[in-house]
C-alpha positions as CSV (number, residue, x, y, z in Angstrom):
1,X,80.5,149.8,92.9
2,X,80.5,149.7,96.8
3,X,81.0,145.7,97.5
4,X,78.0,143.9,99.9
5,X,78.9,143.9,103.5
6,X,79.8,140.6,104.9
7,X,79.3,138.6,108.1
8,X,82.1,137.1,109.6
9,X,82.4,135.0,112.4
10,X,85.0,134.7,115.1
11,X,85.6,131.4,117.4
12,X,86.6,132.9,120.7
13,X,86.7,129.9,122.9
14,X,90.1,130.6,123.7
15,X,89.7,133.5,125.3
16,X,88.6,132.3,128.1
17,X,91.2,129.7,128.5
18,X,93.6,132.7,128.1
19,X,97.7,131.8,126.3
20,X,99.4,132.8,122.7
21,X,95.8,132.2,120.9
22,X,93.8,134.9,123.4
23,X,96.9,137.2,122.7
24,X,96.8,136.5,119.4
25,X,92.5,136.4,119.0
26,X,92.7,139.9,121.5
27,X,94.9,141.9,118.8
28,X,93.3,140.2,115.0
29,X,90.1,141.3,116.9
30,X,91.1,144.9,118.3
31,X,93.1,145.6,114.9
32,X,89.9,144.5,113.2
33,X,87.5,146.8,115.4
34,X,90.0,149.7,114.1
35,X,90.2,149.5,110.5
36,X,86.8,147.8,109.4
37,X,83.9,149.6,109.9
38,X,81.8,148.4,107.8
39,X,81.6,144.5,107.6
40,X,79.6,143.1,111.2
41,X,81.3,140.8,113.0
42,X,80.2,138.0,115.6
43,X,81.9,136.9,118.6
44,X,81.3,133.1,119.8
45,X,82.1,132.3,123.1
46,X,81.9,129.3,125.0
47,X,81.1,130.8,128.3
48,X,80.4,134.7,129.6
49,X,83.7,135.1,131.2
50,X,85.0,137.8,128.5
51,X,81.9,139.4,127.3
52,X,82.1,142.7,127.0
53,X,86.1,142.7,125.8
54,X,85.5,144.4,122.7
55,X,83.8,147.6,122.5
56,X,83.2,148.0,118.6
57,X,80.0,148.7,117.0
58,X,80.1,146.5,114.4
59,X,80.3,143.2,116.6
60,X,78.3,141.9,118.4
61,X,78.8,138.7,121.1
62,X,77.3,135.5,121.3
63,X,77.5,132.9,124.2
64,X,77.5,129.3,123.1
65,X,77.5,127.2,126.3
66,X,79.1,123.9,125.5
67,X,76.6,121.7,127.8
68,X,78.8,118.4,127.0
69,X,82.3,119.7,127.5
70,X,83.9,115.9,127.8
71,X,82.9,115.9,123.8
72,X,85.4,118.2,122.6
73,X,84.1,118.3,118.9
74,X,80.5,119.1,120.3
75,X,80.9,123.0,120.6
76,X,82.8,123.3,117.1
77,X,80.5,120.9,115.0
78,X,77.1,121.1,116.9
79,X,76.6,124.3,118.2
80,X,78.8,126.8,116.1
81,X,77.6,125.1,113.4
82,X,74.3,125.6,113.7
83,X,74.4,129.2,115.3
84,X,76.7,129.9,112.1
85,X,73.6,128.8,109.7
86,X,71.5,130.7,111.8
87,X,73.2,134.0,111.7
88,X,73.9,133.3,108.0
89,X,77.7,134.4,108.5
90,X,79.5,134.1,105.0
91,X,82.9,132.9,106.6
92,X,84.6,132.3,110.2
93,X,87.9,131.4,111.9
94,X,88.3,128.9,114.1
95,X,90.8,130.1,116.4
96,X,91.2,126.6,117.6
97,X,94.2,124.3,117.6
98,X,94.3,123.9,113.8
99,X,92.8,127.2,112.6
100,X,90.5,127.1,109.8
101,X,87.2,128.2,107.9
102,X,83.9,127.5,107.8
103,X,81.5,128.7,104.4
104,X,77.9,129.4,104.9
105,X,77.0,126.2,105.3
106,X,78.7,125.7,108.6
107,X,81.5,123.0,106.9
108,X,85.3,123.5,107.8
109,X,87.0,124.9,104.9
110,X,90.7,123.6,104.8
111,X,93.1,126.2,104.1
112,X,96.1,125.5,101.6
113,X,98.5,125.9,104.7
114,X,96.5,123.6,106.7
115,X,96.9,120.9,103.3
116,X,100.0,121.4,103.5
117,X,101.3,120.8,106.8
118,X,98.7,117.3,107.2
119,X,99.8,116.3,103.5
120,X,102.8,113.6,104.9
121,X,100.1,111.9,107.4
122,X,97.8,111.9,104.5
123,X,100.1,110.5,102.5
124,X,101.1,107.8,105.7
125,X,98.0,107.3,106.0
126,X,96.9,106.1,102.6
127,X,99.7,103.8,102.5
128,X,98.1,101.7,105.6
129,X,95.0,100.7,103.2
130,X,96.9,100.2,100.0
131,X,100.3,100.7,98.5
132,X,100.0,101.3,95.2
133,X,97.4,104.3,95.7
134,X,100.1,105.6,98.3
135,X,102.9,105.4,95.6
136,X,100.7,108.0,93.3
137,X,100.1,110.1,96.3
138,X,103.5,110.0,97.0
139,X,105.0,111.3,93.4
140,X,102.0,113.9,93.3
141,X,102.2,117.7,94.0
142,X,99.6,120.0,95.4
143,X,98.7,122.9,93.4
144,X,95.4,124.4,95.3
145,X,92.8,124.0,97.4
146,X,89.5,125.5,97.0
147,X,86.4,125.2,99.0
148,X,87.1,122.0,99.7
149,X,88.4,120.8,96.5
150,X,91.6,119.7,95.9
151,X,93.8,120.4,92.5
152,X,96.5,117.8,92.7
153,X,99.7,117.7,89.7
154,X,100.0,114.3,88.9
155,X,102.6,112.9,86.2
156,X,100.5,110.1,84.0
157,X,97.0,110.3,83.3
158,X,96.9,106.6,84.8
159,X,97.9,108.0,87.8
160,X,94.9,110.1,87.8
161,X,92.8,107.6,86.9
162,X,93.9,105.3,89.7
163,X,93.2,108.1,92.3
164,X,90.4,108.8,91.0
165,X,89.1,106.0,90.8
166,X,85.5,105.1,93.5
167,X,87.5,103.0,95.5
168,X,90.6,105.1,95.9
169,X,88.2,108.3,97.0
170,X,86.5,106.0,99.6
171,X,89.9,105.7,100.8
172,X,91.0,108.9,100.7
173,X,87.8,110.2,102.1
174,X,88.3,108.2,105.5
175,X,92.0,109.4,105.8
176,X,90.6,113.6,105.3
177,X,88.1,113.0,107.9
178,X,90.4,111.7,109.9
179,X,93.2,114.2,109.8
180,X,91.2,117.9,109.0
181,X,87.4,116.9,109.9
182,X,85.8,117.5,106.6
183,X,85.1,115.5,103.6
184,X,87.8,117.0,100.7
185,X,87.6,116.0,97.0
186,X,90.8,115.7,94.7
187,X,91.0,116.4,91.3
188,X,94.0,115.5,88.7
189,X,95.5,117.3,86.3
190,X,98.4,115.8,84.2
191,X,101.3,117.5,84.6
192,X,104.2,115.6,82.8
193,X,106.9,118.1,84.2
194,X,107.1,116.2,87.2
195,X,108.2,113.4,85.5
196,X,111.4,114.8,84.8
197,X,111.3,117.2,88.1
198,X,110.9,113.5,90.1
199,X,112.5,111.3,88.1
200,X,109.5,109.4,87.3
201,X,110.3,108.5,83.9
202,X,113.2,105.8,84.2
203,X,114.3,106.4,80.8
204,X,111.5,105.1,79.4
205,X,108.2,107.3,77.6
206,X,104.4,107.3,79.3
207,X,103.2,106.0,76.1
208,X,105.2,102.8,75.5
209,X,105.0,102.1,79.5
210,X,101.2,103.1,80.2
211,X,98.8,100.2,79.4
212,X,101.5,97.8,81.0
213,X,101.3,100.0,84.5
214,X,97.7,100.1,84.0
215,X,97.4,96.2,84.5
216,X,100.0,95.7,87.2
217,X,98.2,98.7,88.9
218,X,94.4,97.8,87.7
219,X,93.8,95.8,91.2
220,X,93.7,99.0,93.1
C-alpha cells in the first residue's frame, strides 16, 4: 500500500541571518532534496535574500515578510501560522532557537527533548505559585509527550488527583505558555515503582498514609 504524500514545512528564517542553524538548515534541506522525492516540501522565508538556494523539484519557496520585526513572536505565531493553515502542511520545523513542530493546525508541537530540557524551570516555576503542587511535580517522572499531551508517572493516585485537579492545571497552564509557547495538558498514571525508586514511601504504605496526605494537601 503506497503511503499518502505529505506536506512539510520548513522555517528558514535563519538563513538569512546566516551561523550553525543556516549550516545546519542548508544540509537537513540539501540531504532532504536527495533522498525524498516524493513528499513536497515548503520553504518559509522571512525576506528574499536566499530564494533560489535550493534547486529541488519537490519544494517550493515562500516569502513571509515580517512587517513588525520589533515583535519577535509576530512572524512565528501570525504569519507562519496562518500561511501553514493555508497551505494545509501536515507538520513543520521551526528551525528557530528552540526547534520544534507545528500540526495542521498551526500550534507548536513540543517535542519530548524540548520537555525535557524546560522540565527543571517548569518545575521552578510551579513552585513560585504553590508548594505543595511543586512537591508532586517534583517526585514525578516524564514518560511521553504526544501532540501536546503529556503522560506523567506519578507515585500515589493523590498525587494525581492533586495535579489534576482545575486549579493546579490553571497553574500549570500559565508556567507551559510561558516556557514552550503552547498550551500542554498532563495526564497521571500511577506508577508505585517510584515510590521505592525515590524513596517516597518513608517506611510507611499509600494506603494507611493516603486520606491523611489528602487533607494536609486538600488546600491546593
Amino acid at each position: 500500500m503506497l503511503k499518502p504524500v505529505k506536506k512539510i514545512g520548513i522555517d528558514c528564517r535563519s538563513m538569512s541571518i546566516g551561523g550553525g542553524v543556516k549550516t545546519y538548515l542548508t544540509n537537513l534541506i540539501n540531504e532532504l532534496g536527495k533522498f525524498d522525492k516524493k513528499n513536497k516540501y515548503f520553504l518559509y522565508y522571512d525576506s528574499e535574500k536566499n530564494l533560489d538556494t535550493f534547486k529541488f523539484k519537490n519544494f517550493k519557496e515562500i516569502v513571509l515578510k515580517n512587517r513588525y520585526k520589533f515583535l519577535i513572536p509576530y512572524w512565528e505565531q501570525i504569519r507562519l501560522k496562518n500561511r501553514v493553515i493555508k497551505d494545509e502542511i501536515d507538520i513543520t520545523t521551526l528551525a528557530s532557537k528552540d526547534m520544534h513542530l507545528l500540526d495542521t493546525t498551526g500550534e507548536k508541537q513540543v517535542t519530548i527533548e524540548e520537555l525535557n530540557s524546560k522540565w527543571p524551570e517548569v518545575v521552578v516555576g510551579v513552585k513560585s505559585f504553590n508548594h505543595n503542587l511543586y512537591a508532586f511535580i517534583a517526585a514525578s517522572r516524564i514518560k511521553e509527550v504526544k501532540s501536546n499531551v503529556i503522560a506523567l508517572e506519578v507515585a500515589y493516585k493523590f498525587h494525581k488527583q492533586k495535579i489534576e485537579s482545575s486549579k493546579s492545571k490553571k497553574v500549570l497552564k500559565e508556567i507551559f505558555i510561558k516556557e514552550f509557547g503552547a498550551d500542554l495538558k498532563i495526564e497521571c498514571e500511577v506508577n508505585p515503582a517510584l515510590i521505592k525508586s525515590r524513596g517516597q514511601n518513608n517506611g510507611l504504605s499509600e494506603v494507611s498514609n493516603e486520606d491523611l496526605v489528602e487533607e494536609i494537601f486538600s488546600d491546593i
